[in-house]
N, C-alpha and C positions, 0 to 999 in steps of 0.2 A: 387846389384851393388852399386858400389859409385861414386859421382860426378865425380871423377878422372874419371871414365872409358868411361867416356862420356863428353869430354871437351864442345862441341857443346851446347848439352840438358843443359849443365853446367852455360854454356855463356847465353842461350836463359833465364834461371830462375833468372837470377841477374836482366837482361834487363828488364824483365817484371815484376821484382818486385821495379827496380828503378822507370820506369815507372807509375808505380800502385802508387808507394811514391807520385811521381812529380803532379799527375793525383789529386789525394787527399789535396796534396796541395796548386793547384789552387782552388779548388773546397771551400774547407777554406777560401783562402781568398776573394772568390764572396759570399759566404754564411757571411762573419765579412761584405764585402762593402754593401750587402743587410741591413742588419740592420741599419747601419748607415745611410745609405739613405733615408731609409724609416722614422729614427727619423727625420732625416733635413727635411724632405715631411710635413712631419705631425706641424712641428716650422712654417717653413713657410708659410702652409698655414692658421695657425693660425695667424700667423704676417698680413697677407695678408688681414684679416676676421678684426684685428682690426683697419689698415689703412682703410679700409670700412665706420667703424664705426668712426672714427677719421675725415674722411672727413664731412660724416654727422654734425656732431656735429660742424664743422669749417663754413658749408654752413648754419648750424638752426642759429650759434652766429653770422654770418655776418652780419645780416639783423639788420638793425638799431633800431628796436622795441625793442631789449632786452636789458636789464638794465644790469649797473655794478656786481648784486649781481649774476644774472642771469649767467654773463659770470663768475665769480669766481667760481661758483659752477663747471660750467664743465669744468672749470682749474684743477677743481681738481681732473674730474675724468679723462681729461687727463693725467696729471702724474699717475692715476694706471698704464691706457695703456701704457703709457711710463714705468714702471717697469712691465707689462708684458712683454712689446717685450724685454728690456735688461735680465728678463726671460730668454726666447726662444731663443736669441742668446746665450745665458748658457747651452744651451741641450747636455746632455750628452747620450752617449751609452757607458752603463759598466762604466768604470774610466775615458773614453776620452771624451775629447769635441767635435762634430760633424762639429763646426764650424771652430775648431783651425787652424791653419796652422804653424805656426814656431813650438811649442809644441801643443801635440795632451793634453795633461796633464795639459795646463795654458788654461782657458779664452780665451773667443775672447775683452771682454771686462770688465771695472771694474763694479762695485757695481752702479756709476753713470753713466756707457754708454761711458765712455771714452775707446778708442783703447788701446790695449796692445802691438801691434806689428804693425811698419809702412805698411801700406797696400797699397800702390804706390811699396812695395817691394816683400811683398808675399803675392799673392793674387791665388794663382793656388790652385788647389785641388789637392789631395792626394791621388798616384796611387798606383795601386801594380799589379801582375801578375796575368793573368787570364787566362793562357793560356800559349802555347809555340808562344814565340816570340811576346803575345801579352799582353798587359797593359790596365788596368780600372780604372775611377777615381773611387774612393768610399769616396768620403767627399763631402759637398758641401762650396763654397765659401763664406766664412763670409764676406769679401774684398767686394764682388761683390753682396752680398743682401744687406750689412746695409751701407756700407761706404762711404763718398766722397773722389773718387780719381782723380787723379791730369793725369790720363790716358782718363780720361772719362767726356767732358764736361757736360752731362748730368746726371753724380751719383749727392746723396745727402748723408749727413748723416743719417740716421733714426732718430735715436736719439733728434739729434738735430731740427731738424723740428718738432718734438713735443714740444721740451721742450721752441722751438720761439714761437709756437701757444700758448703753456700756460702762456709765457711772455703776449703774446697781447691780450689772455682774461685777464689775472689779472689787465693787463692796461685798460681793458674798451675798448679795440681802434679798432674798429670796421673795418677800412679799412685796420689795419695789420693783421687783421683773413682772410679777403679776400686777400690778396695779398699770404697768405698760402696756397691756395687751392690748386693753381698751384703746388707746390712744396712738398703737401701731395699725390698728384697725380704722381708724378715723383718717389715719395718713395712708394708706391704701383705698380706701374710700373718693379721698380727695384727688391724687393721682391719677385714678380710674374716671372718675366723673371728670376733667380737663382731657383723656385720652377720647372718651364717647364726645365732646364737644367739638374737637379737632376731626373725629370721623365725617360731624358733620358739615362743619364747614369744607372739607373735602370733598364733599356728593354735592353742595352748595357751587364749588369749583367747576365740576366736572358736567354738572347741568348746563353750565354758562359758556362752555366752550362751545 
């Protein structure tokens, strides 16, 4: 027999092979948003591990007993950290950035930690289909771990909060390390609360499979 002689059986094999396309499709792209999730997981809580260690080091130099040399030294191993984390906001999966938002293909930020794309603008994550009728993020927010935005009295820049602490060790200035603490806290704060949001758009993934 041929299709023709059977329009029904005919109809029913397209349907379930559109189907089967559409099915395979989703399933793509929770299987691309797993990946990328799971690199932003892994950035940030590296990010997260050296705000830790950044406060440490902001709470040992506070303390008046230590000397200028003392604090220039871990000025300077604060700018490593500080070009770790502008690192980790460079993670990529495959050719894209995990962090991007306007382009998945440019940087969240430059070589110095400066923004590429106003983040008061586009600061959402990057969805796709995951299902019929239903949508996943699969990116995580670079706006919303590293940035101060003009939405959120309490963001900070990441960046930048280190690169003030490494101002006021190289200065000697004992009471501008302390007045950092606060504000190295706020940027571990922020890091942490984008890493639990990526957990769950993860379990969101992993439901829909």
């Amino acid at each position: 027999d041929t299709p023709s002689d059977d329009p029904t059986a005919s109809a029913r094999t397209r349907l379930l092979g559109a189907l089967q396309t559409e099915s395979e499709g989703y399933l793509s792209n929770v299987e691309y948003g797993e990946l990328r999730l799971q690199q932003a997981e892994i950035a940030l809580s590296e990010g997260s591990s050296i705000l830790v260690r950044v406060k440490e080091l902001a709470m040992a130099m506070a303390n008046e007993t230590m000397n200028a040399e003392q604090r220039a030294g871990t000025a300077t191993e604060i700018d490593e950290l500080r070009r770790s984390m502008i690192d980790l906001a460079g993670t990529k999966q495959g050719d894209e950035f995990v962090f991007a938002n306007v382009n998945s293909t440019s940087a969240l930020v430059d070589p110095n930690g400066n923004f590429t794309y106003d983040v008061d603008t586009f600061f959402d994550s990057r969805q796709v289909e995951i299902g019929p009728s239903a949508r996943g993020a699969i990116s995580a927010s670079g706006a919303h771990a590293f940035a101060q935005r003009a939405t959120d009295p309490d963001s900070v820049d990441v960046f930048q909060v280190l690169a003030d602490l490494s101002t006021a060790l190289n200065a000697n200035d004992a009471a501008a390390v302390r007045a950092e603490i606060d504000t190295i806290d706020q940027a571990h704060n922020q890091v942490a609360a984008e890493r639990s949001k990526v957990g769950i758009r993860l379990n969101r993934l992993s439901i829909a499979r």
